[in-house]
C-alpha positions as CSV (number, residue, x, y, z in Angstrom):
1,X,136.4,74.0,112.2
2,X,133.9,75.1,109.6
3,X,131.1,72.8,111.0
4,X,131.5,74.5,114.7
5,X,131.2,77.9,112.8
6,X,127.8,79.4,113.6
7,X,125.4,80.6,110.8
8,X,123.5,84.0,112.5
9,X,119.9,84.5,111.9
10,X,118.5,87.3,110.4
11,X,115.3,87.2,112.9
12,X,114.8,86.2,116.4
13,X,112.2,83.9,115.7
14,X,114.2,81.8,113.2
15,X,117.2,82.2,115.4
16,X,118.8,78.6,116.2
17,X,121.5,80.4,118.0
18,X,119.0,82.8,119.8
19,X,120.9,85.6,118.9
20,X,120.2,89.2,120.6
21,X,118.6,92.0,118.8
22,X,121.7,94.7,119.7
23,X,124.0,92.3,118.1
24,X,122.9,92.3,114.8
25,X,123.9,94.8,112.1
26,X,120.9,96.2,109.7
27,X,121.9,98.1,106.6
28,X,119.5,99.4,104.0
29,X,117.6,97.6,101.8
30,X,119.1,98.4,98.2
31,X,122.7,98.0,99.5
32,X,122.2,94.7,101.1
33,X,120.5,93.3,98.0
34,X,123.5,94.5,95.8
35,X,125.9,92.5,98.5
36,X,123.1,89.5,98.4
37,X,123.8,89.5,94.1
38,X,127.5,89.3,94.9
39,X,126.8,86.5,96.8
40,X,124.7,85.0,94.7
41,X,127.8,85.5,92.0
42,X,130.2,84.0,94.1
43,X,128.0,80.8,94.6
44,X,127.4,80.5,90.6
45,X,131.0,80.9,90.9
46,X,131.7,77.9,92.7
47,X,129.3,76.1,90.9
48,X,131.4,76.5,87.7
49,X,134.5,75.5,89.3
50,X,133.3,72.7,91.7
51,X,134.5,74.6,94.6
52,X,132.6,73.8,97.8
53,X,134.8,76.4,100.2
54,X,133.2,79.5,97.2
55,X,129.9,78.0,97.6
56,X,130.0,77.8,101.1
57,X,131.3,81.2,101.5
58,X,128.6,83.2,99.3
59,X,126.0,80.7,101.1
60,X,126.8,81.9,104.6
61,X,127.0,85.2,103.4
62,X,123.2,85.2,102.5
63,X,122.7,83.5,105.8
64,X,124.6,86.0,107.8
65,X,123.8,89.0,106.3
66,X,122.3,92.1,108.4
67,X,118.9,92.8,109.0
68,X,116.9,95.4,107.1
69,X,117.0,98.6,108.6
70,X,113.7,99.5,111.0
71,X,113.2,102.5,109.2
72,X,113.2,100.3,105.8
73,X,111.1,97.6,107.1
74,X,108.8,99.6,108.6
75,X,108.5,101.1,105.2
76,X,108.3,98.1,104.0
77,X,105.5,97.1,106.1
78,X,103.3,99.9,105.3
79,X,103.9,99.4,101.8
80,X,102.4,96.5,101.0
81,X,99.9,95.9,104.2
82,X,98.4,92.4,104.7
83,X,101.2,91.4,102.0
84,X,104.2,92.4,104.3
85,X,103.6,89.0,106.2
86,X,104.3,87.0,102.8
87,X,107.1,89.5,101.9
88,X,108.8,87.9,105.3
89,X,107.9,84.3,104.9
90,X,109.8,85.0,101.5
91,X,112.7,86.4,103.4
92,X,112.7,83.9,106.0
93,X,112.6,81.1,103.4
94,X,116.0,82.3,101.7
95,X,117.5,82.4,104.9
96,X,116.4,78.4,105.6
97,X,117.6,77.6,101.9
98,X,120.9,79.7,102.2
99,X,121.6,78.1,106.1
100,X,120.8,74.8,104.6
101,X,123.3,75.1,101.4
102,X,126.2,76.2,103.8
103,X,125.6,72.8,105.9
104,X,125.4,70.6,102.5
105,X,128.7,72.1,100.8
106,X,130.9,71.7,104.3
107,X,129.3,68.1,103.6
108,X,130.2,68.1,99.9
109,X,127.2,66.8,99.0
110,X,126.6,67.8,95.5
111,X,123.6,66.6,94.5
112,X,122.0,68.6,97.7
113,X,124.1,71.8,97.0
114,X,122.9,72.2,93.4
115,X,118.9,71.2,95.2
116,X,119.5,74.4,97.5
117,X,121.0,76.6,95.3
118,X,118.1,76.1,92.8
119,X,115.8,76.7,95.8
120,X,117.7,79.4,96.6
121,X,117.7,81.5,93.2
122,X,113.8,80.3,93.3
123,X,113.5,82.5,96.5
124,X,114.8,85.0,95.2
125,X,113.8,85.5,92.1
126,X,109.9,84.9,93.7
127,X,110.7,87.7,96.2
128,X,111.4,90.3,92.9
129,X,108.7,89.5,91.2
130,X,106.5,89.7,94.0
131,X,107.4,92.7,95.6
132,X,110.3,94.5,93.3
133,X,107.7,96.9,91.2
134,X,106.1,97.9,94.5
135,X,109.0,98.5,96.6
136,X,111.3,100.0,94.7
137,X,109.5,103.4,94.5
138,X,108.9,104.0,98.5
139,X,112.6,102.8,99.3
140,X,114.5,104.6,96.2
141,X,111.8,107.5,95.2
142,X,113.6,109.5,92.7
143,X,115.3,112.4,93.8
144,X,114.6,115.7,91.8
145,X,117.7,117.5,90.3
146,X,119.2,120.0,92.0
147,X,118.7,123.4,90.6
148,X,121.7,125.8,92.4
């Protein structure tokens, strides 16, 4: 029943399934990109051992995962200004490509699943190097030591 299985969007404008705002979880920027790299490990994982169900699994992870938190995004948003709206169509791009690679390895198409994973690494590795340096600083500043 892994094809009936529904693969939630992260936005409502990219939502297939339509899905409501209040239904979606958000979490923090930093943690969700440590769970997106676990992901990303567990599809490199399947990779290595030819093991669609792994791939599939880490892929609709990525595709499932919860929103940024408003507070972050709006963050975010100031941040990096007229750039924000390329920082989305980079987030909405690895959603498509992580959607897409569930659908190819429930079809055990390999030659499609090693295609989106490369797309999908691309993605991310883009979004880092695009964004990283400037984000890292307004979402993490560090914290000064506590003197007791």
């Amino acid at each position: 029943m892994r094809s009936s299985s529904r693969v939630r969007a992260f936005s409502r404008s990219a939502s297939p399934h339509n899905v409501r705002d209040d239904t979606v979880d958000t979490k923090p920027l930093r943690p969700l990109l440590v769970e997106l790299s676990q992901d990303m490990d567990r599809i490199a994982t399947g990779l290595w051992r030819g093991d669609y169900d792994l791939i599939e699994k880490g892929a609709r992870s990525i595709a499932n995962h919860p929103r940024i938190a408003p507070d972050q995004l709006a963050k975010i948003k100031k941040a990096l200004g007229q750039q924000f709206e390329g920082f989305m169509s980079m987030y909405k791009s690895i959603h498509q490509s992580a959607t897409e690679l569930v659908t190819a390895a429930e079809a055990r198409n390999w030659t499609e699943v090693l295609r989106l994973h490369e797309q999908l690494k691309r993605g991310c590795t883009g979004c880092h190097t695009a964004y990283r340096g400037r984000l890292r600083p307004v979402l993490a500043p560090k914290q000064k030591p506590n003197r007791n």
